[in-house]
DODO-497789 format. One record per atom (N, C-alpha, C, CB): x negated, y negated, z negated; residue number from 1; atom name; residue in one letter. Coordinates in steps of 0.2 Angstrom, whole numbers. Glycine has a CB too. Example, Ala and Ser with C-alpha at 12.3 -4.5 7.8 and 13.67 -1.06 7.14 Angstrom:
<nodes>
{xx=-66 yy=28 zz=-39 num=1 atome=N residu=A} $
{xx=-62 yy=22 zz=-39 num=1 atome=CA residu=A} $
{xx=-66 yy=16 zz=-39 num=1 atome=C residu=A} $
{xx=-57 yy=22 zz=-45 num=1 atome=CB residu=A} $
{xx=-64 yy=11 zz=-35 num=2 atome=N residu=S} $
{xx=-68 yy=5 zz=-36 num=2 atome=CA residu=S} $
{xx=-64 yy=0 zz=-39 num=2 atome=C residu=S} $
{xx=-70 yy=3 zz=-29 num=2 atome=CB residu=S} $
</nodes>
This chain:
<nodes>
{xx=-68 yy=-18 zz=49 num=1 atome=N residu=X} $
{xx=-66 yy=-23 zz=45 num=1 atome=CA residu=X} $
{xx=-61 yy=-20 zz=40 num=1 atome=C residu=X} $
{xx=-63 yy=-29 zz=49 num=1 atome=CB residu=X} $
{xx=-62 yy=-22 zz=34 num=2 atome=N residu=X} $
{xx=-57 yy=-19 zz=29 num=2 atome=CA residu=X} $
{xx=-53 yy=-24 zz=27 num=2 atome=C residu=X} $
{xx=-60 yy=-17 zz=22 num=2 atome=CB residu=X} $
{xx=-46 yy=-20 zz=30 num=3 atome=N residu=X} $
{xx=-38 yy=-25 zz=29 num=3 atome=CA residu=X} $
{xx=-35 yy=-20 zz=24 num=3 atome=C residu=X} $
{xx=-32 yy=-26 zz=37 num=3 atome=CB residu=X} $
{xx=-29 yy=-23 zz=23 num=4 atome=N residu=X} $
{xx=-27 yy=-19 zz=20 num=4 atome=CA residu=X} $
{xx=-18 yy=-23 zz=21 num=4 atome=C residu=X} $
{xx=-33 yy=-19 zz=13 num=4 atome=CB residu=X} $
{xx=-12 yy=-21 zz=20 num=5 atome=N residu=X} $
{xx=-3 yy=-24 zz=21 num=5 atome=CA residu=X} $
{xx=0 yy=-19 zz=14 num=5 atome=C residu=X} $
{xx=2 yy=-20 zz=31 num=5 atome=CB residu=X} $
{xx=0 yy=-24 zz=11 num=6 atome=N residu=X} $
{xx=4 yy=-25 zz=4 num=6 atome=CA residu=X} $
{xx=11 yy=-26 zz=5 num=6 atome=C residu=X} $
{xx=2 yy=-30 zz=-2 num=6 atome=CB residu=X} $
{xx=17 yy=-23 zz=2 num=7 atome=N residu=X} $
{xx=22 yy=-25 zz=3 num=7 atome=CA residu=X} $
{xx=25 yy=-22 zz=-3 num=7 atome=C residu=X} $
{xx=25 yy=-24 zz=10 num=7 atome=CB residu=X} $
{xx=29 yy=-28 zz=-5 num=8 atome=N residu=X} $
{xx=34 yy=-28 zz=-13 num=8 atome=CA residu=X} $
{xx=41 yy=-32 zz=-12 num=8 atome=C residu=X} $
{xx=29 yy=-33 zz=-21 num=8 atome=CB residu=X} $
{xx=43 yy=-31 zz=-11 num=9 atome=N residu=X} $
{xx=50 yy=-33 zz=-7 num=9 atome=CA residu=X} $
{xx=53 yy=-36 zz=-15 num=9 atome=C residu=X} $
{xx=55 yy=-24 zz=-3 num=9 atome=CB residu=X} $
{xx=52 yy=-35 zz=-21 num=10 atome=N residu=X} $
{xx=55 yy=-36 zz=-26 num=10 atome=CA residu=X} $
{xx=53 yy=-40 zz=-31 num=10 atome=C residu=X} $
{xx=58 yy=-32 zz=-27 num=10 atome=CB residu=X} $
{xx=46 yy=-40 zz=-31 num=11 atome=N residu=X} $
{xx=42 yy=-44 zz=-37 num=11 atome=CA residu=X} $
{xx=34 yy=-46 zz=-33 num=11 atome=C residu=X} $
{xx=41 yy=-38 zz=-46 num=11 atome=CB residu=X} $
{xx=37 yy=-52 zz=-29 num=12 atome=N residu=X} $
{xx=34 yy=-58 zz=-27 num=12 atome=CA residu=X} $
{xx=26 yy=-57 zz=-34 num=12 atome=C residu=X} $
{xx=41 yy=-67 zz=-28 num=12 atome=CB residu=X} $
{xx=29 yy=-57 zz=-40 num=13 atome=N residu=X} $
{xx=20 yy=-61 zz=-43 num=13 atome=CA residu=X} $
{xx=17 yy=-54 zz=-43 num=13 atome=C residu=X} $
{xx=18 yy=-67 zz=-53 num=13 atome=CB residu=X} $
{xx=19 yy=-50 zz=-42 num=14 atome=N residu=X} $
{xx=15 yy=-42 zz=-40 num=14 atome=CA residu=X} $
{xx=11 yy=-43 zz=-34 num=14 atome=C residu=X} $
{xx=21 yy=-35 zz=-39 num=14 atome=CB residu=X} $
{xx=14 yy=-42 zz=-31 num=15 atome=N residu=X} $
{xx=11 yy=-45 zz=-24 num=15 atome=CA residu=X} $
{xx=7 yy=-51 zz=-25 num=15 atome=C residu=X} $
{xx=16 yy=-48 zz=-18 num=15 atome=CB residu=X} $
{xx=8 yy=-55 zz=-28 num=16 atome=N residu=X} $
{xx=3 yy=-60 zz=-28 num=16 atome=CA residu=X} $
{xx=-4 yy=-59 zz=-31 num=16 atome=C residu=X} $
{xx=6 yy=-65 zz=-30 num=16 atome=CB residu=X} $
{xx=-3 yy=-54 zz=-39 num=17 atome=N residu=X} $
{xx=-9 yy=-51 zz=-40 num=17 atome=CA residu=X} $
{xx=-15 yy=-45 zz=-37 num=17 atome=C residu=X} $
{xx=-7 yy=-50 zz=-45 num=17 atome=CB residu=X} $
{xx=-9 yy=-42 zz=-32 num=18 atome=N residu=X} $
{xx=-13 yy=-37 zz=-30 num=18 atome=CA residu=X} $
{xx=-17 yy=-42 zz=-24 num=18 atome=C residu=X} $
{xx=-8 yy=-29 zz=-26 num=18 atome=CB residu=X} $
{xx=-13 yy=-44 zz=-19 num=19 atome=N residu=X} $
{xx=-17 yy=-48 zz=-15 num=19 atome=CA residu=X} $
{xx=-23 yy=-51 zz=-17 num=19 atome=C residu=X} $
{xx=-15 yy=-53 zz=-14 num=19 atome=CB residu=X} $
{xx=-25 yy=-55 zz=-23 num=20 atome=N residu=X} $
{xx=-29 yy=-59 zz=-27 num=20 atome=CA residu=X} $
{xx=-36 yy=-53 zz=-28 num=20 atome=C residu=X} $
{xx=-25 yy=-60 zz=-34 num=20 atome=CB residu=X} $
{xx=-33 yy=-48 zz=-30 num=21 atome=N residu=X} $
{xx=-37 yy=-43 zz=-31 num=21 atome=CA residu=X} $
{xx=-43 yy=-42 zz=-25 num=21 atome=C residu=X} $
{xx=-32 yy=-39 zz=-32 num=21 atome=CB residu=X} $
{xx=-37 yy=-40 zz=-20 num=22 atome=N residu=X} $
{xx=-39 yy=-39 zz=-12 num=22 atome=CA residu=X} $
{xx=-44 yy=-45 zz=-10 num=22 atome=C residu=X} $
{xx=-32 yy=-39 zz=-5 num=22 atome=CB residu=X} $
{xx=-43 yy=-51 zz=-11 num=23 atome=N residu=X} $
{xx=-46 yy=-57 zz=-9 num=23 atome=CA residu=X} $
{xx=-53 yy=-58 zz=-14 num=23 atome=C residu=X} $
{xx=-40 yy=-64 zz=-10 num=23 atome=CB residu=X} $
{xx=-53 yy=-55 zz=-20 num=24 atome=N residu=X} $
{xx=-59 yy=-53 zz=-24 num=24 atome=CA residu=X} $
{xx=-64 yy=-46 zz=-21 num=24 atome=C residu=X} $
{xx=-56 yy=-51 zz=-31 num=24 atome=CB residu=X} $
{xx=-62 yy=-41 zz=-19 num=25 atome=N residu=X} $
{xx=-64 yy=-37 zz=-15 num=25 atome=CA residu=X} $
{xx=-66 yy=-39 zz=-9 num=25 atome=C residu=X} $
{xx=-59 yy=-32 zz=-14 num=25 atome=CB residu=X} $
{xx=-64 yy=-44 zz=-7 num=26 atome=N residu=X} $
{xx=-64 yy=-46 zz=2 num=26 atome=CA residu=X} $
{xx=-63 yy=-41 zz=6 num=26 atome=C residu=X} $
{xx=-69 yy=-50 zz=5 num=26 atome=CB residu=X} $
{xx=-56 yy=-40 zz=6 num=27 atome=N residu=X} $
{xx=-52 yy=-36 zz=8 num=27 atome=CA residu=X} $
{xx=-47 yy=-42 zz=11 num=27 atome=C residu=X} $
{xx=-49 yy=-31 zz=3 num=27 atome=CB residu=X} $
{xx=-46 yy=-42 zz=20 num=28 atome=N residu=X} $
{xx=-44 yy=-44 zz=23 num=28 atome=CA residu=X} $
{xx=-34 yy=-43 zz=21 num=28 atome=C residu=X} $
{xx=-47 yy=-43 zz=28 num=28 atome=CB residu=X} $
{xx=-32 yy=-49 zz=20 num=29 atome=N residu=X} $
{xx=-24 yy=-45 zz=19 num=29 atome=CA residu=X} $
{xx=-21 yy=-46 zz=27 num=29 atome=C residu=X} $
{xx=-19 yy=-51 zz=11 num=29 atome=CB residu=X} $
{xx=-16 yy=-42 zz=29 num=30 atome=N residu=X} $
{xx=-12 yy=-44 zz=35 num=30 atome=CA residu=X} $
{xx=-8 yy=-47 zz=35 num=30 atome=C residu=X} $
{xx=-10 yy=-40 zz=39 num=30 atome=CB residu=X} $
{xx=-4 yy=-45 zz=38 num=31 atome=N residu=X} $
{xx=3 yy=-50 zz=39 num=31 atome=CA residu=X} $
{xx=6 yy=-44 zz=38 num=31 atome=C residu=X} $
{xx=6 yy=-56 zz=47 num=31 atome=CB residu=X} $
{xx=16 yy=-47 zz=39 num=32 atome=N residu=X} $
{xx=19 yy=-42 zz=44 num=32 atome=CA residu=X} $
{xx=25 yy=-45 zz=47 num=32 atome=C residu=X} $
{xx=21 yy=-37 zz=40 num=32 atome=CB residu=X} $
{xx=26 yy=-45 zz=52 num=33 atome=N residu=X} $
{xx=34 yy=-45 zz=56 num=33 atome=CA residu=X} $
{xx=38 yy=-45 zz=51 num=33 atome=C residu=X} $
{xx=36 yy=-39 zz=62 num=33 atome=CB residu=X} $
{xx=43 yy=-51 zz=51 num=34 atome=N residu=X} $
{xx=49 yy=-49 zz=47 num=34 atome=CA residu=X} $
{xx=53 yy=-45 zz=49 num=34 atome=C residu=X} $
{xx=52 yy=-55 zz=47 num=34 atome=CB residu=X} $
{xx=52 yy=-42 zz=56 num=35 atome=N residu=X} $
{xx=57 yy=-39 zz=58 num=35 atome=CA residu=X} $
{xx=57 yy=-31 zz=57 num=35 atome=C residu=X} $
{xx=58 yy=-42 zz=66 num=35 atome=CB residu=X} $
{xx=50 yy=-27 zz=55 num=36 atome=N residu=X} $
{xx=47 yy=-24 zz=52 num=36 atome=CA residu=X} $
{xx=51 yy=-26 zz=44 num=36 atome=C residu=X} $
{xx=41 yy=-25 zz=53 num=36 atome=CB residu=X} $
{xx=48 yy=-29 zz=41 num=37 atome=N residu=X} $
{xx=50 yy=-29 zz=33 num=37 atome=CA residu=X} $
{xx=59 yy=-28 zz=35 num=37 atome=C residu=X} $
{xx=47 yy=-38 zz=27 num=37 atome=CB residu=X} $
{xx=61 yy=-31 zz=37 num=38 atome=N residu=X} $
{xx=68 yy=-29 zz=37 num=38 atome=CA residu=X} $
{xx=71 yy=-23 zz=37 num=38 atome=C residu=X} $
{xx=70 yy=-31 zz=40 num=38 atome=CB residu=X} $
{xx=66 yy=-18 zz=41 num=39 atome=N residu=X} $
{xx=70 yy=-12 zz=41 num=39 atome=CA residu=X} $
{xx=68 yy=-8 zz=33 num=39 atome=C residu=X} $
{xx=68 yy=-7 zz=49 num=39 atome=CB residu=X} $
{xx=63 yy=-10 zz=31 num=40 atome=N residu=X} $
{xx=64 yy=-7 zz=24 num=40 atome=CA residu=X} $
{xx=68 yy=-8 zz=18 num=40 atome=C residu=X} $
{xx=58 yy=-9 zz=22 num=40 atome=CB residu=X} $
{xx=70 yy=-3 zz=13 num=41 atome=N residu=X} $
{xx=72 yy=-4 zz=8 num=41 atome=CA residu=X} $
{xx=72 yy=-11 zz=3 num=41 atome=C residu=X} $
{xx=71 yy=0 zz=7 num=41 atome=CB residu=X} $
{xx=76 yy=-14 zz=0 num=42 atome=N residu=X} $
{xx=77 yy=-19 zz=-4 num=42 atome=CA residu=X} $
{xx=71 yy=-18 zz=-10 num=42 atome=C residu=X} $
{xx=85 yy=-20 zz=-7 num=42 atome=CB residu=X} $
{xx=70 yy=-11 zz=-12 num=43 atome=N residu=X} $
{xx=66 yy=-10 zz=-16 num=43 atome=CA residu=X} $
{xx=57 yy=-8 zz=-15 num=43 atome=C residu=X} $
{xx=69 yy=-7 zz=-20 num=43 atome=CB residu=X} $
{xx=57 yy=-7 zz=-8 num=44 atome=N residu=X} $
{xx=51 yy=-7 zz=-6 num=44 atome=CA residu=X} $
{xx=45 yy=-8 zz=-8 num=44 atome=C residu=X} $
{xx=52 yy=-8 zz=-3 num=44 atome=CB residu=X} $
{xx=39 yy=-5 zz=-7 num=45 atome=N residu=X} $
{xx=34 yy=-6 zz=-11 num=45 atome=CA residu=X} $
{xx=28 yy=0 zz=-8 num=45 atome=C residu=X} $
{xx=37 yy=-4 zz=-19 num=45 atome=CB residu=X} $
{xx=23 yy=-5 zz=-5 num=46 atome=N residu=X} $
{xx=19 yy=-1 zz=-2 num=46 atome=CA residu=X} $
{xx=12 yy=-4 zz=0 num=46 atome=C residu=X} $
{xx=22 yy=2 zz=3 num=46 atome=CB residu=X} $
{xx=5 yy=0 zz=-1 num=47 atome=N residu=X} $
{xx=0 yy=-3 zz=0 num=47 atome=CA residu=X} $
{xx=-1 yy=3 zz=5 num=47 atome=C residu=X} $
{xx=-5 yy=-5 zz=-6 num=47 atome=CB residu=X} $
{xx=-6 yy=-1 zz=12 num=48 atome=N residu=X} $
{xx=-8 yy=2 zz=17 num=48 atome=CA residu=X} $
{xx=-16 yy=0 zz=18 num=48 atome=C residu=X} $
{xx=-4 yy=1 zz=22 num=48 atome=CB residu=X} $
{xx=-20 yy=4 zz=16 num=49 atome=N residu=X} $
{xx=-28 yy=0 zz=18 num=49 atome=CA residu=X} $
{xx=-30 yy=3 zz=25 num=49 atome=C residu=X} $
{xx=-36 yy=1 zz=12 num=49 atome=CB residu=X} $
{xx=-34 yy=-1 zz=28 num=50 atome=N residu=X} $
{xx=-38 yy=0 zz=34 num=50 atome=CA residu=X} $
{xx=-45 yy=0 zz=33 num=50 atome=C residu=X} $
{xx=-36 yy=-5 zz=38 num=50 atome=CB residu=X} $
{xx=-47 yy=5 zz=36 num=51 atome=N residu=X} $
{xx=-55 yy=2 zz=37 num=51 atome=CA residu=X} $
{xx=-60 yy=2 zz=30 num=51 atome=C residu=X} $
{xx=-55 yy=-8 zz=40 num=51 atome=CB residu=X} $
{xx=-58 yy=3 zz=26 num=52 atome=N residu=X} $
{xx=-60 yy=3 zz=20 num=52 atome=CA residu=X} $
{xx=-64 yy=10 zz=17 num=52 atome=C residu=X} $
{xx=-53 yy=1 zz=17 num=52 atome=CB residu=X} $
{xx=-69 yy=11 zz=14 num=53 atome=N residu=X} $
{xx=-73 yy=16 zz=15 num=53 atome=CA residu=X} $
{xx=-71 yy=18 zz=7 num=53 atome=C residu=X} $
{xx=-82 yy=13 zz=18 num=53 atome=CB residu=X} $
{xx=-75 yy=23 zz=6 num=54 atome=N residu=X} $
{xx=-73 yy=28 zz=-1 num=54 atome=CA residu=X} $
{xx=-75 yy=22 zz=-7 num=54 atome=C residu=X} $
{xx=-78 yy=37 zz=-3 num=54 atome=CB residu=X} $
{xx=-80 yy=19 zz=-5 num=55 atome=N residu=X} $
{xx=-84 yy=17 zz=-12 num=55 atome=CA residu=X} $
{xx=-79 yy=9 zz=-12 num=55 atome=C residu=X} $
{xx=-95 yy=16 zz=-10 num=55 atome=CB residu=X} $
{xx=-76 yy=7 zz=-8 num=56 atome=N residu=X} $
{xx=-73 yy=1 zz=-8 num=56 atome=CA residu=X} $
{xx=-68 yy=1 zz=-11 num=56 atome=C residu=X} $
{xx=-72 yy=-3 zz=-4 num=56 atome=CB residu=X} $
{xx=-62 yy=6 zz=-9 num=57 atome=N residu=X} $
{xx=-59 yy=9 zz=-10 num=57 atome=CA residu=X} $
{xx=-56 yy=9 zz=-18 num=57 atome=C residu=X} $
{xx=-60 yy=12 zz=-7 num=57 atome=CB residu=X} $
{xx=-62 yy=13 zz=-20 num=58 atome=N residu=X} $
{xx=-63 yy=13 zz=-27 num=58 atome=CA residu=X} $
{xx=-64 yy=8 zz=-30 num=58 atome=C residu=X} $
{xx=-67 yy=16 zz=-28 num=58 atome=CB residu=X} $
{xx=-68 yy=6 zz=-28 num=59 atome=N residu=X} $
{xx=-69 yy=1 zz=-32 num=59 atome=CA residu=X} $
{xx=-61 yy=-5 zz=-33 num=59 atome=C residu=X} $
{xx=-76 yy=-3 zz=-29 num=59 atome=CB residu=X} $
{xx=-61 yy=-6 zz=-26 num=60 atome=N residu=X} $
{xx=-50 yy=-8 zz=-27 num=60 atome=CA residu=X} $
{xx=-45 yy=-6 zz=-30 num=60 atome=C residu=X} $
{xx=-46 yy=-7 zz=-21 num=60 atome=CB residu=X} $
{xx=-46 yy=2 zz=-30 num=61 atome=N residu=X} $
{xx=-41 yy=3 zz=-35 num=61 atome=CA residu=X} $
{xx=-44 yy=1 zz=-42 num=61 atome=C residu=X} $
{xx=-39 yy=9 zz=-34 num=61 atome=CB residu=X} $
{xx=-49 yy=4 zz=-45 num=62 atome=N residu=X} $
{xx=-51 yy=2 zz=-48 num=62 atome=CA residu=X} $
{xx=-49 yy=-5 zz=-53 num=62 atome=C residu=X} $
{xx=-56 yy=3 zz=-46 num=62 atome=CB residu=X} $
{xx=-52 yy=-9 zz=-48 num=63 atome=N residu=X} $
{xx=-48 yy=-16 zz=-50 num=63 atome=CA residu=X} $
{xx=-42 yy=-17 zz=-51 num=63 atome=C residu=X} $
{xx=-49 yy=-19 zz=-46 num=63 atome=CB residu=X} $
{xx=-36 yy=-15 zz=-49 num=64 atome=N residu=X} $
{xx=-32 yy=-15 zz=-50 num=64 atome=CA residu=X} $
{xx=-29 yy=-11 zz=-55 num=64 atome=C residu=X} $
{xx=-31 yy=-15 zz=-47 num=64 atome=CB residu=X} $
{xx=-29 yy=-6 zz=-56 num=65 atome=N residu=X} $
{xx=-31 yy=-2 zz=-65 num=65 atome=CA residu=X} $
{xx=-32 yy=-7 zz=-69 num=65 atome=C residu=X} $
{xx=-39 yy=2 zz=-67 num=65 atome=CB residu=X} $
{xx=-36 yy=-8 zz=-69 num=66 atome=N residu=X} $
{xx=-40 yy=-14 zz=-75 num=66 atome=CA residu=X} $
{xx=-35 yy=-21 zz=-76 num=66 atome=C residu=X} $
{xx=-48 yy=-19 zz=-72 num=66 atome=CB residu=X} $
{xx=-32 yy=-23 zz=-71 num=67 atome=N residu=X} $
{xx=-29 yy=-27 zz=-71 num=67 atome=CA residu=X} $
{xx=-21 yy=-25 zz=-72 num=67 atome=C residu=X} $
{xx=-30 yy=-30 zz=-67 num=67 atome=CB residu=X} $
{xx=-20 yy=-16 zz=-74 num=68 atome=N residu=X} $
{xx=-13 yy=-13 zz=-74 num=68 atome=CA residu=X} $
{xx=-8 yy=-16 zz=-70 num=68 atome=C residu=X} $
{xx=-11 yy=-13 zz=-79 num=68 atome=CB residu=X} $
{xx=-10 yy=-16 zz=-64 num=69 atome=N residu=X} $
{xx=-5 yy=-15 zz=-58 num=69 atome=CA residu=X} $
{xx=-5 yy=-7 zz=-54 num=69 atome=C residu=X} $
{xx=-8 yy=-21 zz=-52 num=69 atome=CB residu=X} $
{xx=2 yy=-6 zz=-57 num=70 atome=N residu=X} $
{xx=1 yy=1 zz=-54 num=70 atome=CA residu=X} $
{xx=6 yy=0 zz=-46 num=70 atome=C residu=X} $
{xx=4 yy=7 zz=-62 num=70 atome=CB residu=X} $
{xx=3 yy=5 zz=-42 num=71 atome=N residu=X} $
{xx=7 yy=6 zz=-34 num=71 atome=CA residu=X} $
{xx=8 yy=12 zz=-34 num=71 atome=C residu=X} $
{xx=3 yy=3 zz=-26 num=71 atome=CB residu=X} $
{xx=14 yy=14 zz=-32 num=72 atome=N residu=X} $
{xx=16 yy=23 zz=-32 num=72 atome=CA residu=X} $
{xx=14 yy=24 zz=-25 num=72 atome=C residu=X} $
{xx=25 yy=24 zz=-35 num=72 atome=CB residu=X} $
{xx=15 yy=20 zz=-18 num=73 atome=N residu=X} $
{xx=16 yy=22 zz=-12 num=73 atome=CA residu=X} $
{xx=8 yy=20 zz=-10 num=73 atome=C residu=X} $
{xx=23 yy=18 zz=-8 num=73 atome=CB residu=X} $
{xx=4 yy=23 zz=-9 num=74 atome=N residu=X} $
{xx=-1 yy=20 zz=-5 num=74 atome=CA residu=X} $
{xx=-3 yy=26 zz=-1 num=74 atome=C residu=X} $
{xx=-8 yy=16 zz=-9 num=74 atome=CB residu=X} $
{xx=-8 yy=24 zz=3 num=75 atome=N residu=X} $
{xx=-11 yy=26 zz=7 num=75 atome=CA residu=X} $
{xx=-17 yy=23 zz=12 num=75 atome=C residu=X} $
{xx=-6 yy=27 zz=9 num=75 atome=CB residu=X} $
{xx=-20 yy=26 zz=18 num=76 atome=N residu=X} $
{xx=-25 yy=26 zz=21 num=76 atome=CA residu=X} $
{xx=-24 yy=27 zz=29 num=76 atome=C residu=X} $
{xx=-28 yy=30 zz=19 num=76 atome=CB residu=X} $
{xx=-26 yy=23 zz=32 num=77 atome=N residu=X} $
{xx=-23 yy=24 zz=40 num=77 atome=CA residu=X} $
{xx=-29 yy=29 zz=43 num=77 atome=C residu=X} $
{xx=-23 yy=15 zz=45 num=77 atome=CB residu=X} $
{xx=-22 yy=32 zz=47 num=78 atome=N residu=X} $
{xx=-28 yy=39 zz=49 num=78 atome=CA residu=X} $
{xx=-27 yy=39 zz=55 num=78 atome=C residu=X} $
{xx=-28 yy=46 zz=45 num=78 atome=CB residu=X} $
{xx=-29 yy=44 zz=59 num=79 atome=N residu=X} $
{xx=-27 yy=47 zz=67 num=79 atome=CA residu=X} $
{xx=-21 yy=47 zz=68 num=79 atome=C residu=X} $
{xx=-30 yy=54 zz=69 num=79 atome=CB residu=X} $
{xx=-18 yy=51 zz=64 num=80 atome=N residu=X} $
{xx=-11 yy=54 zz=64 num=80 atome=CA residu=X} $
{xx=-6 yy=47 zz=62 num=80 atome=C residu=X} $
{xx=-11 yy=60 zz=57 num=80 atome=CB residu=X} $
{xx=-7 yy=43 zz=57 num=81 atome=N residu=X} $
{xx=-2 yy=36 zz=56 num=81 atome=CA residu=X} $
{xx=-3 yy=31 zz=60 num=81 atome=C residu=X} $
{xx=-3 yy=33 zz=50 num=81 atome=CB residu=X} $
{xx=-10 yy=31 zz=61 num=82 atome=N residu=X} $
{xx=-11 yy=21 zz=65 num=82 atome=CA residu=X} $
{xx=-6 yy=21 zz=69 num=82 atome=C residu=X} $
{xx=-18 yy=18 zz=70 num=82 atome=CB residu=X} $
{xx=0 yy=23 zz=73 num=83 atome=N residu=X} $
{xx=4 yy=21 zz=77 num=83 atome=CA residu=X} $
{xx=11 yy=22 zz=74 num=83 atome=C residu=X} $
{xx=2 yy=25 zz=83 num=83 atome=CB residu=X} $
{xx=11 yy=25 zz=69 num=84 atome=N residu=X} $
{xx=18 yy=25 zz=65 num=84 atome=CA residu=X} $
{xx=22 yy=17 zz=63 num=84 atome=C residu=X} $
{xx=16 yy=29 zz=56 num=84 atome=CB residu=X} $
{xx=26 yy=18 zz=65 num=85 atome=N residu=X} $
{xx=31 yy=11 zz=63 num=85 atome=CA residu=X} $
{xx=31 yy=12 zz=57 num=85 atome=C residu=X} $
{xx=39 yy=9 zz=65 num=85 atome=CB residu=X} $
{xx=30 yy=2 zz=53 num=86 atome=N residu=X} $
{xx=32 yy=2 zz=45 num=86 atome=CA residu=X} $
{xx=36 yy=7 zz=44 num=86 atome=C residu=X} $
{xx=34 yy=-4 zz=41 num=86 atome=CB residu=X} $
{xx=43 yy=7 zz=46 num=87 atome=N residu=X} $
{xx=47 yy=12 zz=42 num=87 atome=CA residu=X} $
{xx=45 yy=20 zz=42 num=87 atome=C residu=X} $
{xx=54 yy=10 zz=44 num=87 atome=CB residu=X} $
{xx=41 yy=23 zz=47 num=88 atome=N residu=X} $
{xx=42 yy=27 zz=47 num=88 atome=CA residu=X} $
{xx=33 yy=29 zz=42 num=88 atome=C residu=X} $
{xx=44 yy=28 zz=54 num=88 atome=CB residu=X} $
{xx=31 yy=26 zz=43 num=89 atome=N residu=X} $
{xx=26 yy=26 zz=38 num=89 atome=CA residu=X} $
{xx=28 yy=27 zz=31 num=89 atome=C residu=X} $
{xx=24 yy=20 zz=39 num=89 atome=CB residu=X} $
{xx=32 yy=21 zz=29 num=90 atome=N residu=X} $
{xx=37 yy=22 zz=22 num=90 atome=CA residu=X} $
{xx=37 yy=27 zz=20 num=90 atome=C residu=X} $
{xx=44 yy=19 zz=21 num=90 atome=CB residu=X} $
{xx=42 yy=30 zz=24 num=91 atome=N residu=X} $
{xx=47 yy=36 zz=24 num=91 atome=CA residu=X} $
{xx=43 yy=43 zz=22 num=91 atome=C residu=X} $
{xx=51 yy=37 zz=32 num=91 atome=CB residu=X} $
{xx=38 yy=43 zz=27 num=92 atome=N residu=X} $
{xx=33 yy=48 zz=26 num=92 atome=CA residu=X} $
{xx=28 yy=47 zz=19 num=92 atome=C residu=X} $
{xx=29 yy=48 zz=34 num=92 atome=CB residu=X} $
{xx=24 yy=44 zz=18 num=93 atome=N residu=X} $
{xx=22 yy=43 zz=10 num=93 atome=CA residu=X} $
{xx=25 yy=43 zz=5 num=93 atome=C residu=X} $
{xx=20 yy=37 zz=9 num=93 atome=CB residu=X} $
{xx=35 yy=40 zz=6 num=94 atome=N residu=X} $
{xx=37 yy=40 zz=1 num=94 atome=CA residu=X} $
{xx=39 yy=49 zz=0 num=94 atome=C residu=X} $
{xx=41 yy=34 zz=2 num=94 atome=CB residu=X} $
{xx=40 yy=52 zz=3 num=95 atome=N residu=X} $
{xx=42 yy=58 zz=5 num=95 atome=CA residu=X} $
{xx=36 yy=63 zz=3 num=95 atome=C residu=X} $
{xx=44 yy=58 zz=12 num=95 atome=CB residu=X} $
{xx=30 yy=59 zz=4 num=96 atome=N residu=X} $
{xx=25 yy=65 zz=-1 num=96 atome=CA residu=X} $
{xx=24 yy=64 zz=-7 num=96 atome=C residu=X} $
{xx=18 yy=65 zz=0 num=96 atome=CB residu=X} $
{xx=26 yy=57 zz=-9 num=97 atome=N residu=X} $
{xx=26 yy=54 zz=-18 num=97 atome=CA residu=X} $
{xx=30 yy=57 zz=-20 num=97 atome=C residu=X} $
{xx=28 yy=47 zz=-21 num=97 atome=CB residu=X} $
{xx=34 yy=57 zz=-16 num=98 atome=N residu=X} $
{xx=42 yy=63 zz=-22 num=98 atome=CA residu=X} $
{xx=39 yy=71 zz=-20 num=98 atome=C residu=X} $
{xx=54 yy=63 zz=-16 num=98 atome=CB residu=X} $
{xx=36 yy=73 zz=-17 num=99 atome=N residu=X} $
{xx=34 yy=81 zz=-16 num=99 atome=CA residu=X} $
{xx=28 yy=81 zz=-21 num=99 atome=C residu=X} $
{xx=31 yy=83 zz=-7 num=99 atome=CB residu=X} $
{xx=25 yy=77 zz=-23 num=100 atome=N residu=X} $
{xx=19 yy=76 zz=-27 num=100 atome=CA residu=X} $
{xx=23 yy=75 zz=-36 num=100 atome=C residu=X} $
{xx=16 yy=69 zz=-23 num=100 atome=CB residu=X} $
{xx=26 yy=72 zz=-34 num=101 atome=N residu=X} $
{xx=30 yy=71 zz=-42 num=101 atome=CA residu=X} $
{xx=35 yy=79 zz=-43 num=101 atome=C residu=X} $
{xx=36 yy=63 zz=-41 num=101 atome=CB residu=X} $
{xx=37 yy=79 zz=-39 num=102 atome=N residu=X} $
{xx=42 yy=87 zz=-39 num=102 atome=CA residu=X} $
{xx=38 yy=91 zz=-41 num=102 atome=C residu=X} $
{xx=46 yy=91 zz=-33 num=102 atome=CB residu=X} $
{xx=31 yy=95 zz=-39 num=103 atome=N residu=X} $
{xx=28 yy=98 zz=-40 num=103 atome=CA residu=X} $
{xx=24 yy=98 zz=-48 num=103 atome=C residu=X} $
{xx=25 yy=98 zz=-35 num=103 atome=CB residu=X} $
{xx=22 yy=91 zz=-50 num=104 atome=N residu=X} $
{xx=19 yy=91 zz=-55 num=104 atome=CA residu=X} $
{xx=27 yy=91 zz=-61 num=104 atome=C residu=X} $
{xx=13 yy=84 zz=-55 num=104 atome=CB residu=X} $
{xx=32 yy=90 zz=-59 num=105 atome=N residu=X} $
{xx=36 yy=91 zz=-64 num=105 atome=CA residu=X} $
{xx=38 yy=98 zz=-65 num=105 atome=C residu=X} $
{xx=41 yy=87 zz=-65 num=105 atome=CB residu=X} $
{xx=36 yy=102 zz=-60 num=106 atome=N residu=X} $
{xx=38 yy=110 zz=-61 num=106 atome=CA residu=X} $
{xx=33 yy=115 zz=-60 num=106 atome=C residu=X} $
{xx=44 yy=113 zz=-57 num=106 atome=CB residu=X} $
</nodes>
């Protein structure tokens, strides 16, 4: 089943358009424990899909392009993550975004 957990800790109608988006895709949206969101940063910001195949995928991001919503943190659940706690999750993605960004700026 393709899900997908959005989290924007700081701009509520971001979230609300990417969701929209997901709900046009029919892309299940999850929940999350509040007790989870808490341990994340104030400025947090992260899309996680599940289950979601290349061509859907695409097409999701895709859609959101178009609609110029840009997400810096995303990712794909894999062998290695499905058992990672949100924060540790965060941490790790966010930690390749910046290895990813360092590299292309040198």
């Amino acid at each position: 089943m393709k899900s997908m957990l959005y989290i924007n800790k700081k701009d509520k109608s971001k979230e609300t358009k990417v969701k929209s988006v997901a709900i046009f895709n029919r892309i299940k949206i999850e929940s999350i424990d509040s007790e989870d969101l808490a341990e994340l940063p104030e400025d947090a910001e992260l899309l996680y899909m599940r289950g979601i195949d290349r061509i859907a995928m695409e097409k999701f991001l895709s859609d959101l392009k178009k609609k110029n919503i840009r997400i810096n943190l995303k990712c794909v659940e894999t062998v290695t993550n499905k058992d990672w706690s949100l924060y540790k999750l965060y941490e790790e993605i966010k930690r390749e975004h910046e290895r990813i960004q360092f590299n292309r700026d040198n």
